[in-house]
N, C-alpha and C positions, 0 to 999 in steps of 0.2 A: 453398505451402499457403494454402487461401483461408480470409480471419479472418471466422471463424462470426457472431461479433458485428457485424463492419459489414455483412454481409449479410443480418440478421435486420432490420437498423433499416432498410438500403433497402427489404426487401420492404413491410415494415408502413407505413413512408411512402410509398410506391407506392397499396400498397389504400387506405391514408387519402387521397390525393388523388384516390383515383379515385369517393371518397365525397362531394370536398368537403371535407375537412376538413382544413385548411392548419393545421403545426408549425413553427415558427420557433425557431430555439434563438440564444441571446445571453451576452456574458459569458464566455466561456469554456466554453459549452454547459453554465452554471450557471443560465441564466434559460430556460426555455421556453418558448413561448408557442402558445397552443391554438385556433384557433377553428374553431369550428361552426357554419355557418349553415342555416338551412332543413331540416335534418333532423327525422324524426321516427320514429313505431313500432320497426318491429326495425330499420332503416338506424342510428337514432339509437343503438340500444343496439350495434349491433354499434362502429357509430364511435365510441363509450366506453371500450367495453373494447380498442378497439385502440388506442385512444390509451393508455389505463393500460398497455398491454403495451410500446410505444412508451418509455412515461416508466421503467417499468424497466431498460429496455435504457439507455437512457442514463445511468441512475441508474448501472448498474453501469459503465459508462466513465466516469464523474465519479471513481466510488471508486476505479479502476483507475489515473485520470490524477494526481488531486490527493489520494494519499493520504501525508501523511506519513511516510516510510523509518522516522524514527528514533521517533518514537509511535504507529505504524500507525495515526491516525486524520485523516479527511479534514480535509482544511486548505482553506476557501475562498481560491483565487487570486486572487480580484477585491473581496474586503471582507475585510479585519480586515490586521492585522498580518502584514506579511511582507518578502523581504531590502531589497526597495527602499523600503518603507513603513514602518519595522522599531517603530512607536508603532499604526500603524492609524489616522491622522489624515486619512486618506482619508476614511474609511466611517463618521468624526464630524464632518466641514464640508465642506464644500461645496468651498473652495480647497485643503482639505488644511492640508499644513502651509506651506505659501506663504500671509504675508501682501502682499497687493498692493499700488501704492501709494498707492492712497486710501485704505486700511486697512483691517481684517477687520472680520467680523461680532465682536458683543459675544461669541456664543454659541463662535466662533474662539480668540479673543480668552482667554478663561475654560480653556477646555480646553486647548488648546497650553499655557497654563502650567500648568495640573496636572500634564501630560502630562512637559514639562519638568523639573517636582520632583519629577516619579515617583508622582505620589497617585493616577493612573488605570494602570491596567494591566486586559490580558487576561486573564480566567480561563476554565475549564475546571468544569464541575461532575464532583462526584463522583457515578456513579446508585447507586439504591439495590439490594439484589438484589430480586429476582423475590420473597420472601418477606415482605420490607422494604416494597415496595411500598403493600401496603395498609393499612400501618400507618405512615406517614410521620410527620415530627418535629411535636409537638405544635406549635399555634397560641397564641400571647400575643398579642392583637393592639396593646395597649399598653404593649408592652414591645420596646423596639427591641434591647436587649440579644441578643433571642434568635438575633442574629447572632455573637455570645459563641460559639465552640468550644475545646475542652481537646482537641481532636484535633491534630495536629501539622500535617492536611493542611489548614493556614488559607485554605479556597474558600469560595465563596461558599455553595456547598450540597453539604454532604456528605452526603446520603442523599436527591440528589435524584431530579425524576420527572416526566414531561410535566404529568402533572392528580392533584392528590391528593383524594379521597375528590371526586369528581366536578366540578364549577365552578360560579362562583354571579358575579354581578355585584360583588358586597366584594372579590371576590380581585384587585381591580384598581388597582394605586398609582402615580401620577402619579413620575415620576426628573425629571432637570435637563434639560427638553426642552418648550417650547411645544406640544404634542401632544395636549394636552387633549380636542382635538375626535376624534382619533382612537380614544384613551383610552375616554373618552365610548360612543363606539361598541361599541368591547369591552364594556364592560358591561351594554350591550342586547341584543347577541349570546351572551354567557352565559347570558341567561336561555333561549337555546333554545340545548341541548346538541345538536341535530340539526344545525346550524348551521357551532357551533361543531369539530363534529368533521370538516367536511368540509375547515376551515381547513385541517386538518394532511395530507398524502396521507400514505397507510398508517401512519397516527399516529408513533410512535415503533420504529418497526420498526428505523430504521439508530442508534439511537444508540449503541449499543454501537461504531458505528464515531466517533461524536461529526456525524454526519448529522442535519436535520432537513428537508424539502420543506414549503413553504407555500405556498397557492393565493389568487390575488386575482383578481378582475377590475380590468379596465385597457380601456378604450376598446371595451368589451365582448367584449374578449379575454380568456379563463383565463391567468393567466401563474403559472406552478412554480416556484417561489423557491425553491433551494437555497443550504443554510447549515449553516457548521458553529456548535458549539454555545460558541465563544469570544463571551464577552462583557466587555464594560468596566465595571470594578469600582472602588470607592473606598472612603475607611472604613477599609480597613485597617491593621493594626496588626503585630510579631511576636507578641502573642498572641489577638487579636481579628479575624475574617473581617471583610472588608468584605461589601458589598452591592453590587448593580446601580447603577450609575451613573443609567441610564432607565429606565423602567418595570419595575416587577417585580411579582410577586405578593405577598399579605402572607405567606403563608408561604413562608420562603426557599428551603424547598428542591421547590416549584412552580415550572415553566418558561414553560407556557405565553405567560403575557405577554409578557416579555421575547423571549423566541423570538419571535413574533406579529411586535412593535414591530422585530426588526433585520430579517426578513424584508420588512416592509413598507419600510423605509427602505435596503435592498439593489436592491427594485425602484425608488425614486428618488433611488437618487444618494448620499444619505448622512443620517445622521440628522437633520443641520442643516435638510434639504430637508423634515423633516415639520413644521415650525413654521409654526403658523397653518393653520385650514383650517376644514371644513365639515363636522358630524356625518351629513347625508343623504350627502354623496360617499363619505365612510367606507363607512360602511352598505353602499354601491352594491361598493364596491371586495371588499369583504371579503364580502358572498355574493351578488352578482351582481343584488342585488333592485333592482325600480325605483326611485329617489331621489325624494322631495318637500321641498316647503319652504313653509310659510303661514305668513305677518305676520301677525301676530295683532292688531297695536295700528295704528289710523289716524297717522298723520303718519311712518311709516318709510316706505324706498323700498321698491315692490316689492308696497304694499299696495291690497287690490282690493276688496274687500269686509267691511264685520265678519262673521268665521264664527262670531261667536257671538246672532248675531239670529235668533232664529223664523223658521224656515223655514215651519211648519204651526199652523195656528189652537192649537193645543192646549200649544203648546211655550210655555217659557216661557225667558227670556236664558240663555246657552250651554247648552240643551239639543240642538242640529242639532252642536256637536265635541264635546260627552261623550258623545252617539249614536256619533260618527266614532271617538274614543278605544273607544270601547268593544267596537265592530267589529274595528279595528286588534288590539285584545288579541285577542280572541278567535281571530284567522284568524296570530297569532304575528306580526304587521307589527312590526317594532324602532323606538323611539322616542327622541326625544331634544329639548330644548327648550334656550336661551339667551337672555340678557338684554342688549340694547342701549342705551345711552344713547341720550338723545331727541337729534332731529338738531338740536335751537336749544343745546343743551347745549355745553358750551366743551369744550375736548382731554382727554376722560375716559382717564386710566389703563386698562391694559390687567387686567382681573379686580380693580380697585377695589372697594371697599364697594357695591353696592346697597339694604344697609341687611337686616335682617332675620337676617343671618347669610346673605342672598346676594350674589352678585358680577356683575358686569358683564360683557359680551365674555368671558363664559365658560361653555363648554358640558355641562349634566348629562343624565345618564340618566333617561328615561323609563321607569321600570323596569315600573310595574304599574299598576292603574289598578282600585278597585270601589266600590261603592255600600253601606254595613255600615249596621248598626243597633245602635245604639247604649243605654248602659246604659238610658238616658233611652225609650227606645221611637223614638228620631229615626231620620228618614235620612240620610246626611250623606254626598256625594260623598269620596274621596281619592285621592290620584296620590301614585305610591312614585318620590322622586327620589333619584338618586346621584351625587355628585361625584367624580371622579374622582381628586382629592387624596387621597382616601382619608380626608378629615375637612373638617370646617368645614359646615355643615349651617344650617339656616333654624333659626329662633329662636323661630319664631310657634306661632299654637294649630295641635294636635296634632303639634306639633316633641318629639325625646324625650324634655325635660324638661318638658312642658307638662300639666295638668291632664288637659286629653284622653285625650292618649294613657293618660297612667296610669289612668285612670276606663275603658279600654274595649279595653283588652290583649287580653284575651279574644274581643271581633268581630272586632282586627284581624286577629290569628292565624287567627284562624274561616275570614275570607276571602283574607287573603294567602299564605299558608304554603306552602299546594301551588297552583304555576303550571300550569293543564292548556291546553293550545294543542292544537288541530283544527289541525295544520300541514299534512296532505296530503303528500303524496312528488312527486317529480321524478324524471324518470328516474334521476339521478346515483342517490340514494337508493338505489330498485332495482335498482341495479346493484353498489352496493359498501358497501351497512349494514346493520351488522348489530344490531339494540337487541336482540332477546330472546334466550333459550336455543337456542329453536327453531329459530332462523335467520330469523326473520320481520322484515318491517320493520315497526316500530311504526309506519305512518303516517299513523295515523288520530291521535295520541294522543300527544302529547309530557308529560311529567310529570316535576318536578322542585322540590325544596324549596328555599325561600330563608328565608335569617334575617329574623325578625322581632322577635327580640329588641331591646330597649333600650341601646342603647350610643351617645353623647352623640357620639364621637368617630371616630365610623367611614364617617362621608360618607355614609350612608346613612339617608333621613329620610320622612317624611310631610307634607303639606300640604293643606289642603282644596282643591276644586275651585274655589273662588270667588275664594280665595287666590291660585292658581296665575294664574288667569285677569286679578287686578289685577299679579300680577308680572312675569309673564314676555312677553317678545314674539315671540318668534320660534318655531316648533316645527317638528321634521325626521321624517322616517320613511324607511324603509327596507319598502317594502309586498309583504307575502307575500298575493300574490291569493289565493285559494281557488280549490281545484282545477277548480269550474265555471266559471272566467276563461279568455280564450283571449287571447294575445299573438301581436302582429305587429312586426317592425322592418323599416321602410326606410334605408338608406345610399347617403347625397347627399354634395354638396359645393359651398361656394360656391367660384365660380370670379374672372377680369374679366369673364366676360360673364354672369353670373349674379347677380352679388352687387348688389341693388336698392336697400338701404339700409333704411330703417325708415319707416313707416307716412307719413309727411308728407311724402318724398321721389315725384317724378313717375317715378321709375326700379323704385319699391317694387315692382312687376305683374312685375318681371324675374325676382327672385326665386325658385328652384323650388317648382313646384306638387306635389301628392300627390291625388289623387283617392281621398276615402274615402265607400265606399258600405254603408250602413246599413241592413239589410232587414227588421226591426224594433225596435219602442223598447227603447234597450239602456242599459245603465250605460256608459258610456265615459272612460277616463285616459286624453290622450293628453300624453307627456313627448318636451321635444327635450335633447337633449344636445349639447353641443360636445364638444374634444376636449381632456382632461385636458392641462394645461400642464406639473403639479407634476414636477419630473426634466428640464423639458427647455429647454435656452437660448432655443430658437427661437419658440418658442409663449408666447403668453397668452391670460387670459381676456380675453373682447369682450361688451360686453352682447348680448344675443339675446334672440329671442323668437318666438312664430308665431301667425298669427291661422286662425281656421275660417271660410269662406265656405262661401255656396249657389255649387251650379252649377244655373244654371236652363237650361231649352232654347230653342233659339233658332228661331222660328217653328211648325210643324208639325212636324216631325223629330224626335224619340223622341230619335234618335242624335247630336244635334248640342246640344252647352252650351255656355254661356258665364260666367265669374264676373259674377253677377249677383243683387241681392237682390231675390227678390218684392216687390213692394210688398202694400197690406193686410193685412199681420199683425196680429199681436195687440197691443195697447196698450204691453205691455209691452216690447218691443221693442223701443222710440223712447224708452225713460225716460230715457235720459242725455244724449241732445240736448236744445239748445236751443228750448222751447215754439214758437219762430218757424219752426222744419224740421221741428217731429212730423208736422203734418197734410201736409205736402207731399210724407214721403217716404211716406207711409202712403197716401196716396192715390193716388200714382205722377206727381204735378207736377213732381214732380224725382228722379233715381233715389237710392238712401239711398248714402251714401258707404262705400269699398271702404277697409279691412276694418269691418264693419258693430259695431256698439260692442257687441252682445249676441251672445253666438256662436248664428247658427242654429238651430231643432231642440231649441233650452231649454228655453225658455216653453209648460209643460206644466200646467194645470189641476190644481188638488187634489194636481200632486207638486211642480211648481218653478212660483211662478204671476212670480216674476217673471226668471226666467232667469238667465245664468251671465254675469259680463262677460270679454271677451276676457284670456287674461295676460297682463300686463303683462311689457316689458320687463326685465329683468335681468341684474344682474354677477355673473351665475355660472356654473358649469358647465350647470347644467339647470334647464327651467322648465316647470314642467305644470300641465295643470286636469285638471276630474272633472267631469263632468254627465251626466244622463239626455239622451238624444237622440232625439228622432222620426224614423220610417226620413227616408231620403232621400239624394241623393248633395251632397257637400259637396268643398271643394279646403280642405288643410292649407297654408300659405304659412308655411315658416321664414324669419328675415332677421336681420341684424346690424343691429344701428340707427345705426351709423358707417358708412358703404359706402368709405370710405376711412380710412385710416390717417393722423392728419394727420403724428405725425411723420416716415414718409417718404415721404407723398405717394402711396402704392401703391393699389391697389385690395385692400380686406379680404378675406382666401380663408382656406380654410380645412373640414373634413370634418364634418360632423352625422351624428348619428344620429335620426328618430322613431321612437317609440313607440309600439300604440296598443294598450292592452286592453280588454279588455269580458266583462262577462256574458255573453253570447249568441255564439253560435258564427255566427251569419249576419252578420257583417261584411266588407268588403274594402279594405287597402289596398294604393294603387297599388304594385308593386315589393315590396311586404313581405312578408318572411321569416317563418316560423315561429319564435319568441324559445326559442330550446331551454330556457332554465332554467324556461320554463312547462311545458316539457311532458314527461306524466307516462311516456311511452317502454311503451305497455301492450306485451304479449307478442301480446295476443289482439285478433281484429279488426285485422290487418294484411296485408291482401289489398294496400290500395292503399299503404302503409305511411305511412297517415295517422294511426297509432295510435287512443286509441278518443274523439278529440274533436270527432269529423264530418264529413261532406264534405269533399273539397280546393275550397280557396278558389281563385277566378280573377282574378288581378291586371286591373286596367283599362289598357286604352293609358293611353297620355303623353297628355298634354293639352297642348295649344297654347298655348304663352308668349306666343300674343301678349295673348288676352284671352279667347278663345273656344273650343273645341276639338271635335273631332268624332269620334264613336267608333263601332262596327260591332257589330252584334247575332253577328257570324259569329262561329262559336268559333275558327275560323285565326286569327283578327287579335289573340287575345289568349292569352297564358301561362300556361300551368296551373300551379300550385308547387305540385307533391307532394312528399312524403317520401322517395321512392325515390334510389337515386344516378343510374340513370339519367336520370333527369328534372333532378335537381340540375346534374349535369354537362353537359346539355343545352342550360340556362338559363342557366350561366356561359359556355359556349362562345357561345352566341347575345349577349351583353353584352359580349364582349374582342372580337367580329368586327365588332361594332357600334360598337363604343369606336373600334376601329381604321379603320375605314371613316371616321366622321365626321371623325377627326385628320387625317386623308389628301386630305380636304375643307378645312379649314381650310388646309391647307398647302398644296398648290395652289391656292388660291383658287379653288375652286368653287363654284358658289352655285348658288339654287335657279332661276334662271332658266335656267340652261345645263342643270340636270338636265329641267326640264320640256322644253324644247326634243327633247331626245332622249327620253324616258320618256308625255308626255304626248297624243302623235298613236294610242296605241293601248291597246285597257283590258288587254290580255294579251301575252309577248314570250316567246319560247324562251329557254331557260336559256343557249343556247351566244351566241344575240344579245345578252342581257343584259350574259352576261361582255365580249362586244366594245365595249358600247356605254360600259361604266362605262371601260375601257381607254381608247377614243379620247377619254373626257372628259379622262383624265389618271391613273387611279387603275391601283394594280399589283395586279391582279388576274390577271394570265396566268395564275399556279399555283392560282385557283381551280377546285374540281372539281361537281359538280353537287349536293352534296349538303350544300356549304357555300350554295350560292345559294340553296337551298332553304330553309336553316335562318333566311338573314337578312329576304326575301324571300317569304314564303308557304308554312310546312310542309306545307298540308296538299293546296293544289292543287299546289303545285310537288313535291312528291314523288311523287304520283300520277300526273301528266300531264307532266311535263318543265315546265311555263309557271309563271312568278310572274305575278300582277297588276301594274302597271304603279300605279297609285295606290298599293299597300305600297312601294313603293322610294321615291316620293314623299318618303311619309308620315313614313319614319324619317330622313330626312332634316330635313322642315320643321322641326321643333319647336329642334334644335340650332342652323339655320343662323340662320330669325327671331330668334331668342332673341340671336344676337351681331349681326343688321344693327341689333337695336331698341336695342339696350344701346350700340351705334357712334353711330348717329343722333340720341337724346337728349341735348342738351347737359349737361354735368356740373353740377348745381347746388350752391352753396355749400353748405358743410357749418353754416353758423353755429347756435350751440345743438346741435349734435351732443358734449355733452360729457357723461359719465358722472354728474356733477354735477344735470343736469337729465332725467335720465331716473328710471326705478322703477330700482332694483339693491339689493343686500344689502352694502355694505360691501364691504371688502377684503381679500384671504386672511389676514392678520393678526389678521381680527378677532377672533378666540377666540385666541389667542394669551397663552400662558402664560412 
């Protein structure tokens, strides 16, 4: 008899691949993992709901496989407590319970003996019923007692419940775990319930089984974190419950946090693995948004510009980021800022005094941000921050106990109380929320109360804007574009024949290109990303960074560019060179040096008069700018600023992501996909199943590594990226035959002179010669059939007429093979000064480290 259920999951992973949309399941088929690329309209929604259908089915084989005999409730096999693990010292350090013999972590170290004398153990909540619910155990929030039960069942929450009486940014308490910055994060995403509910899939539907599913993104992958609902407790007594060990809610018998906090520390490794990190990466992980990060103070690394100088005659000092802050609210971007010691400063403790009632290398919430009026008739900026401690607060004017505040209680509540976010929907959204009665998705209108009350001790504070701006350095986001944004991603990788090094290196031009084309003035972010380290032995962070060039053309020829700066630009343009190279590169005496210090297409009149400068390098995961840009076609160049690894001598490798959004639907970048959490998946206007955000974009050829590159007006020669799966599928199959073909090159050692020898006596070749001729160079092609040569080769003549062109076989060739003779050829130059030390970067993953 054939088992119903494994044949439900191959169908549904069949149709999903045949979408494009590759499931990876891990752990014991406890971790999931999703991705989506390039879909959109009704493709995208169909590949949603077949993946939700997907993650059911396996759901119910989880329950099937790992359910408990003797308490019928699901037992995670790969985290917590079990026969070979029998403390769960796994899924709280990193070694487990093996200390090594250079010795463990402190965080090891502390827990193994608790563990040891018994003070930490597994528990189990108690839920509440279905009636119980909405009336869950009152709050004290100064009163730790109220972990106190006369119930015999001494857990941590006996009449517990995913969310009580909805979520607010308070409900969030720092446990015995450096996690702050992730922390942090949650209580930015509390403030938008839309957000936050998609963390959970189908909320609390399996907890009756002790099941919970959580969603993160990971290297721009959705990954489904399955957990049971055991966690690690301490505190207790025989007649006193304890509490969560790590992060919990203030009311005990709310889950969400802690659930949140083991889910995320399942997906790396163990909870030890979340100490130290970055409030924008959080952000990024937990709802898939674009990451940011702006130094705010001159002399940290990393820093580019002060963003608080007048931008427009009329502005006055940080008026150009309380315009930005105040955007960010509005469009629901999640926020968060940190405070660093100055870099001439000696070895500052880790969340030391900053003085005021702040701290150092430690990260709060950006909760709210408005402009009130005060008793006095004043205006007076404020930003609503939160600590994640769940106490210790700024000391200064309109701090809770401050004059202020008490004198104008009344404007604050006026304008803080109800949070209303213009968040827009996403397909997910329309696909699986439900906010009103109706069934409709609120999602024009997110709304929701936060305490504004006075409470001295609840981490939760106010500060002026002027305040904030002498205090703090650092400030992160997590940016929910608005729904008239449109996102593109390409996925690269540096290789040894790719990897150029950084900007002063003669190898830097190696580097991969991106040709982005810009067909009117547009708002443009564009972010690079590397690839998450946190969980993994093999990997770390590397500083990175990418610069924006012109491609100008090279003679007459429309079709023919080369990275090259115009010369005679605008004044502005030349401001950060030396007065001795303005006139020369502006005149065209000498050409202006590559990558050009102001990113092209800035320097705009009455809107940016003095333009945007290039990002600087950094040690982090991801680095991006924002500027207005004049149409034009331009090359993105990411790079590592070490091109080798000095400790073992290797060449740096390793996978990117860009990013690029924009206001305006008329953009193109080379290779780049449609960024699905941008897009809004309509029902209507799905002819070409581009849903309703306009045209299909046409990706640009490759561009020539060596310096120059040449590209065709003919629509054959370039990739259309629809929505459709045919087309998806299309486009993957044309990039694996291609992938394959070039490998096949490299191994043989074929090079471009042999292929031209054979390909270049004639402008056109029959498909059946073609196949002979690529054979007798060396390649195994016998099994191909005509319709493969067609695809790699010239769709549109060669499907038609049997013949490919003869310059396209060239073509897909060149750009690979130059790119590794030029990277052979260039002698290796000394790395000196290649050290972290001497570049921009943000510190250490540690840095926010509690």
């Amino acid at each position: 008899m054939k088992d119903t259920g494994v044949e439900d999951l191959h169908t549904l992973q069949e149709e999903l691949k045949r979408l494009g949309i590759s499931v990876v399941s891990g752990r014991q088929d406890t971790v999931i993992s999703v991705k989506i690329k390039g879909l959109a309209g009704r493709a995208l929604l169909r590949g949603l709901r077949l993946a939700d259908q997907l993650l059911q089915e396996k759901i119910k084989n989880a329950l099937q496989t790992c359910t408990d005999p003797a308490t019928k409730l699901f037992t995670d096999p790969t985290f917590g407590p079990s026969s070979s693990d029998p403390d769960g010292a796994a899924a709280i350090c990193r070694a487990g319970g093996v200390i090594s013999a250079k010795g463990g972590s402190q965080h090891q170290a502390k827990v193994l003996g608790l563990l040891q004398r018994g003070k930490i153990r597994w528990e189990r909540p108690i839920y509440a019923t279905e009636n119980e619910e909405s009336d869950s155990s009152p709050q004290d929030e100064e009163d730790d007692d109220i972990y106190s039960m006369t119930s015999t069942d001494h857990v941590f929450a006996s009449n517990a419940t995913l969310f009580a009486d909805g979520v607010s940014s308070g409900d969030v308490i720092q446990g015995n775990l450096g996690d702050c910055w992730f922390l942090s994060a949650l209580s930015v995403v509390a403030t938008r319930s839309d957000l936050l509910e998609q963390t959970f899939w189908r909320r609390d539907q399996h907890k009756a089984k002790g099941l919970f599913v959580c969603k993160f993104m990971k290297n721009f992958v959705w990954n489904y974190v399955l957990i049971d609902d055991r966690l690690p407790v301490f505190g207790f007594t025989d007649k006193k419950a304890g509490k969560p060990y790590f992060a919990r809610c203030r009311n005990p018998n709310e889950l969400w946090v802690s659930l949140l906090e083991k889910a995320y520390a399942k997906l790396h490794g163990s909870y030890e693995a979340l100490i130290g990190g970055f409030v924008d990466c959080a952000l990024n992980d937990l709802t898939g948004m674009c990451s940011e990060q702006v130094i705010l103070k001159e002399g940290f690394p990393g820093f580019g510009e002060n963003p608080y100088i007048p931008a427009k005659p009329q502005q006055k000092h940080g008026d150009p980021f309380w315009e930005k802050l105040a955007r960010y609210k509005q469009s629901g971007t999640l926020m968060g800022c940190s405070i660093q010691p100055p870099v001439t400063a000696k070895e500052v403790a880790v969340e030391s005094s900053a003085g005021n009632g702040l701290y150092f290398k430690h990260a709060y919430a950006l909760v709210d941000v408005a402009e009130i009026k005060t008793a006095k008739g004043e205006s007076v900026r404020l930003v609503k921050l939160r600590n994640p401690w769940g106490m210790g607060e700024w000391t200064g004017p309109w701090s809770d106990s401050s004059e202020e505040r008490a004198q104008n209680e009344d404007a604050i509540e006026r304008f803080f109380k109800i949070l209303k976010r213009k968040v827009g929907a996403n397909a997910e959204k329309r696909v699986f929320m439900t906010i009103n009665a109706q069934g409709k998705v609120g999602a024009d209108e997110i709304s929701q109360e936060e305490v504004t009350k006075i409470n001295t001790n609840d981490g939760t504070f106010f500060m002026s804007y002027d305040a904030w701006m002498q205090s703090f350095t650092h400030f992160f986001a997590g940016i929910d574009f608005p729904d008239a944004w449109h996102g593109r991603r390409s996925e690269g990788s540096w290789n040894e024949a790719n990897c150029g090094g950084n900007t002063t290196k003669s190898t830097w031009i190696n580097n991969p290109h991106f040709e982005l084309v810009i067909d009117q003035r547009a708002r443009i972010f564009a972010s690079l990303s590397q690839e998450d380290p946190r969980g993994s032995e093999n990997l770390k962070i590397v500083p990175v960074g990418f610069h924006i060039c012109s491609l100008s053309p090279i003679g007459n020829d429309p079709n023919k560019v080369e990275i090259r700066e115009p010369s005679k630009k605008l004044d502005a343009y030349y401001r950060l060179y030396k007065p001795a190279d303005r006139d020369s590169f502006q005149t065209g005496k000498r050409p202006e040096h590559l990558p050009p210090a102001i990113i092209p297409g800035t320097v705009i009149p009455s809107i940016d008069d003095d333009g945007v400068p290039q990002p600087a390098y950094t040690f982090k995961q991801a680095v991006s700018v924002e500027a207005t840009m004049e149409p034009g076609r331009y090359c993105i160049i990411p790079s590592m600023y070490m091109r080798t690894d000095k400790a073992t001598g290797n060449t740096n490798v390793g996978n990117f992501w860009l990013s690029v959004y924009s206001d305006k639907p008329s953009f193109r970048l080379e290779g780049g996909e449609k960024i699905v959490e941008e897009e809004e998946g309509d029902e209507e206007n799905l002819s070409t199943g581009e849903g309703s955000r306009g045209n299909p974009s046409i990706v640009p050829a490759p561009l020539d590594r060596r310096v120059s590159t040449a590209s065709s007006s003919k629509k054959s020669e370039k990739i259309t990226a629809t929505g459709n799966a045919f087309a998806a599928e299309r486009r993957r199959k044309y990039e694996n035959e291609k992938e394959e073909l070039l490998r096949q090159a490299k191994r043989y050692g074929i090079g471009l002179r042999d292929l031209r020898a054979e390909f270049a006596k004639t402008p056109k070749i029959q498909k059946a010669d073609c196949r002979h001729k690529l054979q007798k160079l060396g390649f195994s092609v016998a099994s191909w059939d005509d319709e493969k040569i067609g695809l790699l080769f010239g769709e549109e003549d060669g499907l038609a007429t049997g013949v490919v062109h003869t310059d396209k076989i060239l073509k897909l060739f060149t750009p690979d093979i130059q790119e590794e003779k030029m990277a052979c050829e260039l002698p290796d130059m000394e790395e000196d000064g290649d050290n972290p030390d001497n570049i921009h970067r943000e510190g250490v993953l540690e840095i926010e480290d509690r």
